[in-house]
C-alpha positions in Angstrom: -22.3 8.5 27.6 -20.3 11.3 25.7 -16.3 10.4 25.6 -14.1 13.0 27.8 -11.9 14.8 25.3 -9.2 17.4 25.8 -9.8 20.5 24.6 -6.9 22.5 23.0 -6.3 25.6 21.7 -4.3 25.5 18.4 -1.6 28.6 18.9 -4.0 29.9 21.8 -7.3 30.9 19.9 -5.4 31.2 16.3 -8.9 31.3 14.6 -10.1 34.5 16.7 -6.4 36.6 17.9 -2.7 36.5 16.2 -1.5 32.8 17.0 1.0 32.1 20.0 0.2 35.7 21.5 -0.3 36.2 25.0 -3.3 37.6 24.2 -4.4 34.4 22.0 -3.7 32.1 24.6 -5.3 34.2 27.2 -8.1 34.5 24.9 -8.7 30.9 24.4 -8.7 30.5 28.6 -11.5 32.4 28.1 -13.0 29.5 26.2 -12.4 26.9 28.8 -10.0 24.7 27.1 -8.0 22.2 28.8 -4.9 22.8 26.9 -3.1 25.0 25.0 -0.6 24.3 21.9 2.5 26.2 21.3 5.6 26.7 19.2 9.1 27.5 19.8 12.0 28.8 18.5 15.4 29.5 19.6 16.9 32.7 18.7 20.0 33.9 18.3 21.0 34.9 21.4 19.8 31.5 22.8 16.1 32.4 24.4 13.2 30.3 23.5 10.3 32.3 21.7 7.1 31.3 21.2 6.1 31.5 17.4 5.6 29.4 14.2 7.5 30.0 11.3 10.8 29.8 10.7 10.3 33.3 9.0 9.4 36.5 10.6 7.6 38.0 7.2 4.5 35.9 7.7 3.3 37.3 11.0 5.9 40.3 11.7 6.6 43.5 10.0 10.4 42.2 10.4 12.1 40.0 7.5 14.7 37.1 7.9 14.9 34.0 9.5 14.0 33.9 13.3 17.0 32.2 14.1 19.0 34.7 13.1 17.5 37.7 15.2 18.7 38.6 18.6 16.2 38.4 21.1 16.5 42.5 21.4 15.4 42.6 18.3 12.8 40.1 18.0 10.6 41.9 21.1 11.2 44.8 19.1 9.0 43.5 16.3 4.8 43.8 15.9 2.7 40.9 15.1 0.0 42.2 13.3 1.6 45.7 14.3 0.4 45.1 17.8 0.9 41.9 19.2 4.5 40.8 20.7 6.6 37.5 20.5 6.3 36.2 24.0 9.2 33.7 25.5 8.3 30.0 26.7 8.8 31.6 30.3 6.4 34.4 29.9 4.0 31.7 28.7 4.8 29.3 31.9 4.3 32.0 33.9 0.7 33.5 32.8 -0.8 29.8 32.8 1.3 28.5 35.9 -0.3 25.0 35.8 -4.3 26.2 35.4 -4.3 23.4 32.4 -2.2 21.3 29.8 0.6 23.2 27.9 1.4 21.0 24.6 5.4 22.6 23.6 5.8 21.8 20.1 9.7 21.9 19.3 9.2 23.8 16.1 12.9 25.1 15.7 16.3 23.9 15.7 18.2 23.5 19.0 15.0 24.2 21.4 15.0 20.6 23.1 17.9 21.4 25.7 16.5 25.3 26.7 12.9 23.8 27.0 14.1 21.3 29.2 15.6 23.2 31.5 13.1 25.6 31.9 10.5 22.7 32.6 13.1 21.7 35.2 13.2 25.1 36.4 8.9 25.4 36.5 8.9 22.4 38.6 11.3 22.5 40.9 10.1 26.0 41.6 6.4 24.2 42.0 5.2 26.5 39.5 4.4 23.3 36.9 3.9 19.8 37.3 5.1 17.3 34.8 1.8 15.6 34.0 0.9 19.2 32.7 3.3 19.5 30.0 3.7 17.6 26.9 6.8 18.2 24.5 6.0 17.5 20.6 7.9 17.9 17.4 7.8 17.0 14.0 11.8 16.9 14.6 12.9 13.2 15.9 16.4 14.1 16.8 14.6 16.9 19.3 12.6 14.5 21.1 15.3 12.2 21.1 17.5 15.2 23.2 14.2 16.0 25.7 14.2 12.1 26.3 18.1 11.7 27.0 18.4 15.1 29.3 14.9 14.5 31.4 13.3 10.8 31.0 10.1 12.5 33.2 9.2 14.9 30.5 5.8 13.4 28.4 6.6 13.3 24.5 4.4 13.5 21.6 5.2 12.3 18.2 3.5 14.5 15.2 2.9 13.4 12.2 1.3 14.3 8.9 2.0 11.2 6.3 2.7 8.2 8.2 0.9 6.9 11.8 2.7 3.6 11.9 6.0 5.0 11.2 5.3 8.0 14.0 4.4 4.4 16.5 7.7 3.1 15.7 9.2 6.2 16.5 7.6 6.6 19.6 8.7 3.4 21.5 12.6 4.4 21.2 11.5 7.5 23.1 8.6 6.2 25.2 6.5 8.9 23.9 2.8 9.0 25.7 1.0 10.3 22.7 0.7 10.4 18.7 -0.5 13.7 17.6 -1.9 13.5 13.9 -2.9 15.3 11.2 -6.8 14.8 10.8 -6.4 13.8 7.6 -4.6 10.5 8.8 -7.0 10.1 11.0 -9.6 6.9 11.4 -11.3 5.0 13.9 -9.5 1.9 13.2 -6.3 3.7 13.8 -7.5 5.5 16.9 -8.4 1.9 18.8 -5.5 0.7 17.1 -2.8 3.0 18.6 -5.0 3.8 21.9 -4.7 0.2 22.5 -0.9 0.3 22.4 -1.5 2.5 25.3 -1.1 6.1 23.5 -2.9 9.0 23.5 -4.4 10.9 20.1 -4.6 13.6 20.2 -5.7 15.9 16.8 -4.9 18.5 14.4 -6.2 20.8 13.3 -9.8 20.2 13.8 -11.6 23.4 13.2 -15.2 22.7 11.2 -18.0 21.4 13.2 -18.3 18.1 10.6 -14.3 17.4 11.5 -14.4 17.8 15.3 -18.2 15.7 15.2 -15.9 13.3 13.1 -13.2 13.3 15.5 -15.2 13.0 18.5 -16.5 10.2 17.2 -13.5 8.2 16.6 -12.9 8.6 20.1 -9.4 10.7 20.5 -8.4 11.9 23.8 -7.8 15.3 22.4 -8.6 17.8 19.9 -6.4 21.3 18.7 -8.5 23.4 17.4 -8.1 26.6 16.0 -11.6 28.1 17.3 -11.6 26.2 21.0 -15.2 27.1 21.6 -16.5 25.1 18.7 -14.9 22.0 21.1 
C-alpha cells in the first residue's frame, strides 16, 4: 500500500508562475495539491505581504529592502512586470480553507500580525486551525506565535541540523520539522515521526528526490512543480 503524503506547492507553483503570486498559488490548485507554502513579510506600514526575499531586486523592478517600503508602494511594484505582491489576507481569502496553508515567517516582526489575522480567519469561520501551519527558520518568531495563540500548529525549519531543530521544537510544542532534503534519511524520518512529529520536505522537485522522499515515508512534500507529486 502506497503511504498518504501531502502535497505542497513550494511558493504556489514556483517552478511553472512567479512564486507567492496569486496566480502561482491559484495555479498550483490547479494541480490538486493539498497545501500550499508561503512567505511573509511585514512592511513598513505594518501589513503582512506575501513574498520571499528580504530584497525587492530579485523578483520586482523596485530596489531596497522590503521592510522599508510602504505598503502603497510595494502594490505599486511588478513581479516579473506583471504579477503583484499579494497580502496574507488576500491569500486567506482566495483559499478560505479548500486545503493546508503552511505561513513561513520569513521577515522580522510577522509573528504578532499573522496571528491575529489567523484569529481573525477563524473566528470569522473562514479557516480552521488544523488548516494552517506557521513555520520559520526564525526561533524567536515561533516563540511569539506560541506565547500570543498556544492553538496555532508550528513548524520548525531547518537546513543544518535535525536534532538541534527537535530540541527546538519541544519548548514550542511544534507539530512538525520541516527539512531541507539534503538532511534528510529514513532513519531520521522514523526517528523524529516516532517522537510524534510530522516531516514534511523541501524542496523536492526531481522525480529521483520526491521517489526518494516518498520512500522514506514523510508526511509531506514542497515541491516546486506540484504535479510531479
Amino acid at each position: 500500500m502506497t503511504q498518504k503524503y501531502l502535497k505542497i506547492g513550494h511558493r504556489g507553483a514556483k517552478g511553472h508562475l512567479a512564486e507567492n503570486t496569486i496566480e502561482s498559488i491559484t495555479k498550483a490548485l490547479e494541480y490538486h495539491v493539498d497545501g500550499i507554502e508561503i512567505d511573509v513579510h511585514r512592511c513598513a506600514t505594518g501589513e503582512l505581504v506575501v513574498f520571499h526575499d528580504f530584497t525587492l531586486d530579485r523578483m520586482t523592478n523596485g530596489t531596497g529592502e522590503m521592510a522599508a517600503h510602504s505598503f502603497e508602494a510595494l502594490r505599486k511594484l511588478k513581479i516579473d512586470t506583471y504579477y503583484q505582491i499579494p497580502t496574507l489576507e488576500e491569500v486567506l481569502n482566495l483559499l478560505c480553507n479548500s486545503c493546508l496553508l503552511n505561513i513561513e515567517l520569513k521577515g522580522k516582526n510577522t509573528a504578532e500580525g499573522t496571528v491575529q489575522i489567523i484569529k481573525d480567519a477563524v473566528k470569522g469561520k473562514k479557516w480552521s486551525y488544523n488548516n494552517i501551519i506557521v513555520s520559520s527558520f526564525q526561533h524567536h518568531e515561533l516563540e511569539h506565535v506560541f506565547k500570543h495563540d498556544k492553538n496555532i500548529l508550528l513548524g520548525v525549519l531547518t537546513k543544518a541540523n535535525m536534532d538541534e531543530a527537535l530540541e527546538f521544537a519541544k519548548t514550542v510544542n511544534a507539530v512538525a520539522i520541516h527539512p531541507n532534503v539534503a538532511l534528510v534519511t529514513r532513519s531520521n524520518v522514523k526517528r523524529v515521526q516516532e517522537l510524534g512529529y510530522s516531516v514534511n520536505v523541501w524542496t523536492a522537485n526531481e522525480k529521483a528526490t520526491i521517489e526518494r522522499m516518498k520512500k522514506y515515508g514523510v508526511d509531506g512534500i514542497i515541491s516546486d512543480y506540484p504535479d510531479r507529486l
